[in-house]
C-alpha positions as CSV (number, residue, x, y, z in Angstrom):
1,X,55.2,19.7,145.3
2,X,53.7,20.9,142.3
3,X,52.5,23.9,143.4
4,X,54.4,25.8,146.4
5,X,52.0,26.8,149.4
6,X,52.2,30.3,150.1
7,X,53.2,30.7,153.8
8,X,55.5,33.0,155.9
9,X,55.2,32.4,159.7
10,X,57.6,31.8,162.7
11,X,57.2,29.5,165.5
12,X,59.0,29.1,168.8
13,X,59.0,26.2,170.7
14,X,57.9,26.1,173.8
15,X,57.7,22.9,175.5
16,X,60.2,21.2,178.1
17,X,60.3,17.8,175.4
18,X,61.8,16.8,172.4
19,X,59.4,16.5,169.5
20,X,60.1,15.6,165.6
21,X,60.1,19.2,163.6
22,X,57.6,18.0,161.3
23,X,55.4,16.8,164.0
24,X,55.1,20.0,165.8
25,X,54.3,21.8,162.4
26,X,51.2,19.6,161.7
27,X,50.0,20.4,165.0
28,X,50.9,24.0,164.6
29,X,49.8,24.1,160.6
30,X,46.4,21.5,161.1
31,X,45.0,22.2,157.5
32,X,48.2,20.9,156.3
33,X,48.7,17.1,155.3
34,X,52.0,15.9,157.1
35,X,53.3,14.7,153.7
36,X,53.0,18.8,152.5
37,X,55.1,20.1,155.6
38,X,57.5,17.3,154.6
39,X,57.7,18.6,151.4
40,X,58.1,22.0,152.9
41,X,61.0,20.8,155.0
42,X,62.7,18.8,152.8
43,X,62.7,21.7,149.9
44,X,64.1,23.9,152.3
45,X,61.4,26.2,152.9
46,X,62.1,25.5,156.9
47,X,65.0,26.7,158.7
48,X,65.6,26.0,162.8
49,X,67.9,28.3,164.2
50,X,68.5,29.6,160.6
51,X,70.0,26.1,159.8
52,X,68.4,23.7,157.1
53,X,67.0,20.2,158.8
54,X,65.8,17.2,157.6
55,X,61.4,16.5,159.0
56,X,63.3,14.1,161.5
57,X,64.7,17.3,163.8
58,X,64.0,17.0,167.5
59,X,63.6,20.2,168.3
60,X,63.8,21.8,171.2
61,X,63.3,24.5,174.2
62,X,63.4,27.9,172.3
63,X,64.3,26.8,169.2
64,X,62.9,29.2,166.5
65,X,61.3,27.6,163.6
66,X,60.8,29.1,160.2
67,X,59.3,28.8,157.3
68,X,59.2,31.4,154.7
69,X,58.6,29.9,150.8
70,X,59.9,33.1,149.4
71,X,63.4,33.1,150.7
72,X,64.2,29.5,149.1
73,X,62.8,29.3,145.8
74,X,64.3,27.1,143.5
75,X,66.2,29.6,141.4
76,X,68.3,29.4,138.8
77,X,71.9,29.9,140.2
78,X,73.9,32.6,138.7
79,X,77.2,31.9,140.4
80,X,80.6,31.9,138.5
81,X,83.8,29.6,139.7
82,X,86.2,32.1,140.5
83,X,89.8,31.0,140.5
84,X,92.0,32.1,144.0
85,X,93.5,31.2,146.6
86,X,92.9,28.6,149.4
87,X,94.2,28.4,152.6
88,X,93.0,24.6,152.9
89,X,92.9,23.1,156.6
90,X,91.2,19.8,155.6
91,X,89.6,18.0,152.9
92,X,87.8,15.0,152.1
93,X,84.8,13.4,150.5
94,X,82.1,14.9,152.2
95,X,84.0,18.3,154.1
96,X,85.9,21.0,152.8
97,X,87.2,22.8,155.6
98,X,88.9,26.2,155.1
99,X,90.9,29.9,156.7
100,X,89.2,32.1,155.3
101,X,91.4,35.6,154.9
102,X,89.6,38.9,156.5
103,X,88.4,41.1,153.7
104,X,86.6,38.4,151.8
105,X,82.7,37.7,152.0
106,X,81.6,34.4,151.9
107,X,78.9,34.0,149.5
108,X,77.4,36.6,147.1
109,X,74.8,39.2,147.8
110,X,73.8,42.6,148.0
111,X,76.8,44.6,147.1
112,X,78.8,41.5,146.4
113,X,77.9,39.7,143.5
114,X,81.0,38.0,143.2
115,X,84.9,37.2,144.3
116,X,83.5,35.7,147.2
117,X,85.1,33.2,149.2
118,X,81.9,30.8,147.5
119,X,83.2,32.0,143.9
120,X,86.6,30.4,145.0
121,X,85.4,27.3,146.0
122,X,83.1,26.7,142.9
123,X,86.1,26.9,140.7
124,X,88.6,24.7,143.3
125,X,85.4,22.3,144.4
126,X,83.4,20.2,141.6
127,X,81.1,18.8,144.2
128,X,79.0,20.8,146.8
129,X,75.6,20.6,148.7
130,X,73.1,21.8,146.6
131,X,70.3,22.0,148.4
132,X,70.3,26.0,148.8
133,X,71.0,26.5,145.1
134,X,72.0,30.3,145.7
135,X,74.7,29.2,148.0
136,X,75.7,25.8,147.7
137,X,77.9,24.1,150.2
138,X,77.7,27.2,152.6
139,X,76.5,25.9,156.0
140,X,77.6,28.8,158.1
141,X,79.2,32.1,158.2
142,X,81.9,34.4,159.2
143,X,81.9,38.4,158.7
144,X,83.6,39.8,155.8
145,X,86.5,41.3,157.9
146,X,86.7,38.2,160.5
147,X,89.3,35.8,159.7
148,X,89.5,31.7,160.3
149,X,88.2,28.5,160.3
150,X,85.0,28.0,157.9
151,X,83.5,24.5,157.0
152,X,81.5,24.1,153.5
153,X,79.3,20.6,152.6
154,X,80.2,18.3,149.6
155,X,77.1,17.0,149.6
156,X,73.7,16.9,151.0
157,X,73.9,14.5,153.3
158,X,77.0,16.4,155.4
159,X,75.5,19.6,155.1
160,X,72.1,18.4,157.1
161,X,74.5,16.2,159.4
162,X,76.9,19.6,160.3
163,X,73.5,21.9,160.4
164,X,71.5,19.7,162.6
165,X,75.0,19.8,164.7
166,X,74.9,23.6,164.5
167,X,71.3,23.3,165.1
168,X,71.2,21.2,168.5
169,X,74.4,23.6,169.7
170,X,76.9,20.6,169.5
171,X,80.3,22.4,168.2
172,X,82.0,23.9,169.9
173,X,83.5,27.5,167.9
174,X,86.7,28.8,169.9
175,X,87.1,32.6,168.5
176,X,90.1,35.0,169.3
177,X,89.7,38.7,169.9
178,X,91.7,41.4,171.0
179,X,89.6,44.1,173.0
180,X,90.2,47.5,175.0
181,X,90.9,47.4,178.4
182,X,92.4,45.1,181.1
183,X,90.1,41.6,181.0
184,X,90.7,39.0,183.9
185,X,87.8,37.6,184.8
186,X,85.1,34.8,183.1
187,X,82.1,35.7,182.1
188,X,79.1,34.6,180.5
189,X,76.9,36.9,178.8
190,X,72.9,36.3,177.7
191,X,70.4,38.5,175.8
192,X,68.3,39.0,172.9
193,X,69.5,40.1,169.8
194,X,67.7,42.3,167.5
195,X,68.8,45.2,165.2
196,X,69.1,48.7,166.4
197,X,66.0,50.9,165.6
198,X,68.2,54.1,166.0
199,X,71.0,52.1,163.4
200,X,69.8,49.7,161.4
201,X,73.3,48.5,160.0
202,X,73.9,47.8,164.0
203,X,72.7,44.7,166.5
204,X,71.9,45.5,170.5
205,X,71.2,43.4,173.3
206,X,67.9,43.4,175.0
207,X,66.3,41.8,177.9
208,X,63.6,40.5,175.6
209,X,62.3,40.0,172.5
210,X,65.1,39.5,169.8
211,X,66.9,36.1,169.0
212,X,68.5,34.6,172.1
213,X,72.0,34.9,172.1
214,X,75.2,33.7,175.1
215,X,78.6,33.7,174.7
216,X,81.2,32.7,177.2
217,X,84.3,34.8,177.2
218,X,87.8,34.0,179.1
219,X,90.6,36.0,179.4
220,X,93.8,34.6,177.6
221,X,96.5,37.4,178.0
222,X,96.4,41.0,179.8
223,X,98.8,43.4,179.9
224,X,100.6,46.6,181.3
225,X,98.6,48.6,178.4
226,X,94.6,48.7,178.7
227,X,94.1,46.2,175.7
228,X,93.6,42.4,176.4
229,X,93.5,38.7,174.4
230,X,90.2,36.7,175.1
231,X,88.9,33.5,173.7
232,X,85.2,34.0,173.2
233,X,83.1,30.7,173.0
234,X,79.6,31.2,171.1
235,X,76.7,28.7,172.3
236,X,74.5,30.4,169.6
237,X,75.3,31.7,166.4
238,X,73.6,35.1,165.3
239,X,74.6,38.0,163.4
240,X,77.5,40.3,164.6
241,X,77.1,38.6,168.8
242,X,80.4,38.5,169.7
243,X,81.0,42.1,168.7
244,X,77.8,43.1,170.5
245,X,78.6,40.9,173.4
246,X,82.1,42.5,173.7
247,X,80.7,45.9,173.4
248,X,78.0,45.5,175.8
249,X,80.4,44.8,178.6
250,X,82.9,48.1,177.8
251,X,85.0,45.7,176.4
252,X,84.6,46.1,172.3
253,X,87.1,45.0,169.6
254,X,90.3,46.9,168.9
255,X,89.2,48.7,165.1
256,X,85.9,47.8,165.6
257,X,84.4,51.3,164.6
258,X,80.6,50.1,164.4
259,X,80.6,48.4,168.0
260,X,82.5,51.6,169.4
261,X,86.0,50.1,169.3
262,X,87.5,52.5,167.1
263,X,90.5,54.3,167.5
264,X,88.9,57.0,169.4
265,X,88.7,54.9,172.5
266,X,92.6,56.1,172.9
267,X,91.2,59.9,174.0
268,X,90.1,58.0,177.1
269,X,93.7,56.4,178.2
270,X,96.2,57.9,180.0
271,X,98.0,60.1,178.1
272,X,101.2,58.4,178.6
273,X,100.2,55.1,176.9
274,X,98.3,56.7,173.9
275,X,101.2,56.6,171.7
276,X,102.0,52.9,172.6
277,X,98.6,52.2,172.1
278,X,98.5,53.4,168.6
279,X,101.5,51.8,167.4
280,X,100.3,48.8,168.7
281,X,96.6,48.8,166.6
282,X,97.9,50.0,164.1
283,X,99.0,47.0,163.0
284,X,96.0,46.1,161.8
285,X,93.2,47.8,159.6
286,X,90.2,45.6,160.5
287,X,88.4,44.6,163.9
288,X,90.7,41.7,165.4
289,X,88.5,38.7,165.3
290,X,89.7,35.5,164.0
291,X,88.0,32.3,164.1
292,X,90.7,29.6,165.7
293,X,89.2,26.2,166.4
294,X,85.6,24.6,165.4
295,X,85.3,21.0,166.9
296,X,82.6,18.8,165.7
297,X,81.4,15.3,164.4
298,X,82.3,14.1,161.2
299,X,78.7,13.6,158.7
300,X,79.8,10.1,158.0
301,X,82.4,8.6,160.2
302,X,81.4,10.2,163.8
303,X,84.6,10.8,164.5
304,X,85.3,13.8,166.9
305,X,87.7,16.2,164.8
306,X,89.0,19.6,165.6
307,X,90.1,22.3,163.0
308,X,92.7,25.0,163.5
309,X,93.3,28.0,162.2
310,X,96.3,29.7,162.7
311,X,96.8,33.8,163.2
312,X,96.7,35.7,160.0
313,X,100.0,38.5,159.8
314,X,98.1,40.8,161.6
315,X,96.8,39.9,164.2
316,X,100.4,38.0,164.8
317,X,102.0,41.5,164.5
318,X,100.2,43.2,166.8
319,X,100.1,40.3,169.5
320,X,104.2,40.4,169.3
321,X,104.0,44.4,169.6
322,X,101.5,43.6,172.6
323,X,104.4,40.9,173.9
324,X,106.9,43.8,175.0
325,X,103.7,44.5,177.5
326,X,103.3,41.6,179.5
């Protein structure tokens, strides 16, 4: 396109039936031609569940649509190859697929302009996607402090493949936390995300209006002491859920001191297992989230694969200090 239309609008499908994402736009968008919302698309002005897709997308029920010619212009990137170390769980032609260490953000922005996990890979990785200039390869996200498995693109094609995957809720993301309190039961838990108007560095879950969010959670180990070992499962994908989840159910993350898991949540155990307790957490100076398994299909064989991740140091430490509880 020559000249970029100015637009900024979000859509949310509605209807029961697949239909192609560049389809429903013209119907949406009537005094565009389809050819400009190709365009659109394929320049990565659109994003459907904040994943890039190709005009081609089925969509479907619920799925949010946006399009916002702002966010992706084609600027110049300033990103530097920084050389460190990778914890490498798989490579080939088309995947890079990573641990990623707590403590480290994945791409540059505000605040962190660079020794990103992104800066690493640049200087390790010749080839990556580069259809989001500002942060090529990147296909999802982890929070700085969460540890585990992370996926980046070689090239364009993957990185549409994986994000229509994302996009459609096909892989299956297997996260570890440890929480406060005694856990033994399954649970699934829906709502709508927005941020907090009372803090906006905070998410909350609401009844309505917000970005729909479930997670499944299942209890992996409980013990004598009021802290627990789930598996959470994430169906969608949005900023800070599982922490929000967690925390909407009394149960938040050990260290978590945003979600109200901080080590204040000691005052209300017994007194004779607060000094247990604290021996135990401390341990480890971040919330204890790590990202263990992501399953999906390879871009360009199909296959079905299955990443691990293993513990980082501590949150192996304080599961063994947790051990003497069982």
């Amino acid at each position: 396109m020559k000249k970029i239309i100015q637009l900024k609008k979000t859509f949310k499908y509605n209807f029961e039936y697949p239909q192609r994402l560049d389809k429903y736009l013209k119907n949406e968008l009537p005094k565009l031609s389809r050819t400009n919302i190709q365009k659109l698309i394929e320049n990565n002005y659109v994003l459907v569940d904040d994943f890039l897709v190709k005009p081609s997308f089925q969509l479907k029920l619920n799925q949010i649509v946006k399009i916002d010619t702002k966010d992706f212009k084609n600027k110049k990137s300033h990103l530097k190859p920084e050389k460190m170390k990778l914890d490498i769980l798989y490579e080939d032609n088309d995947i890079l697929v990573l641990n990623k260490n707590s403590g480290i953000v994945v791409h540059p922005g505000i605040g962190n302009p660079s020794s990103t996990l992104l800066n690493g890979v640049l200087y390790y990785c010749e080839n990556l996607s580069n259809m989001n200039d500002e942060r090529p390869g990147v296909i999802h996200r982890l929070d700085k402090e969460t540890s585990g498995v992370i996926v980046f693109a070689k090239n364009n094609e993957s990185h549409y493949n994986i994000s229509e995957q994302f996009a459609n809720r096909e892989i299956k993301k297997d996260y570890r936390a440890i929480i406060w309190g005694n856990f033994n039961e399954e649970i699934n838990i829906n709502g709508f995300l927005r941020r907090d108007p009372k803090n906006r560095l905070k998410f909350k879950l609401f009844n309505s209006s917000g970005k729909k969010s479930t997670s499944f959670i299942k209890p992996k180990m409980s013990y004598s002491l009021p802290l627990s070992l789930v598996s959470i499962f994430p169906l969608t994908g949005r900023t800070h859920q599982i922490r929000v989840h967690l925390s909407s159910i009394g149960h938040p993350i050990i260290k978590d001191d945003l979600y109200n898991g901080g080590d204040s949540m000691i005052s209300g155990f017994h007194e004779k297992d607060r000094h247990k307790i604290m021996k135990i957490i401390s341990q480890i100076n971040r919330f204890a989230l790590h990202a263990k398994t992501i399953e999906l299909k390879h871009p360009k064989t199909k296959n079905n694969m299955v990443f691990e991740a293993p513990y980082p140091t501590d949150f192996i430490n304080v599961l063994e200090k947790l051990n003497e509880y069982k």
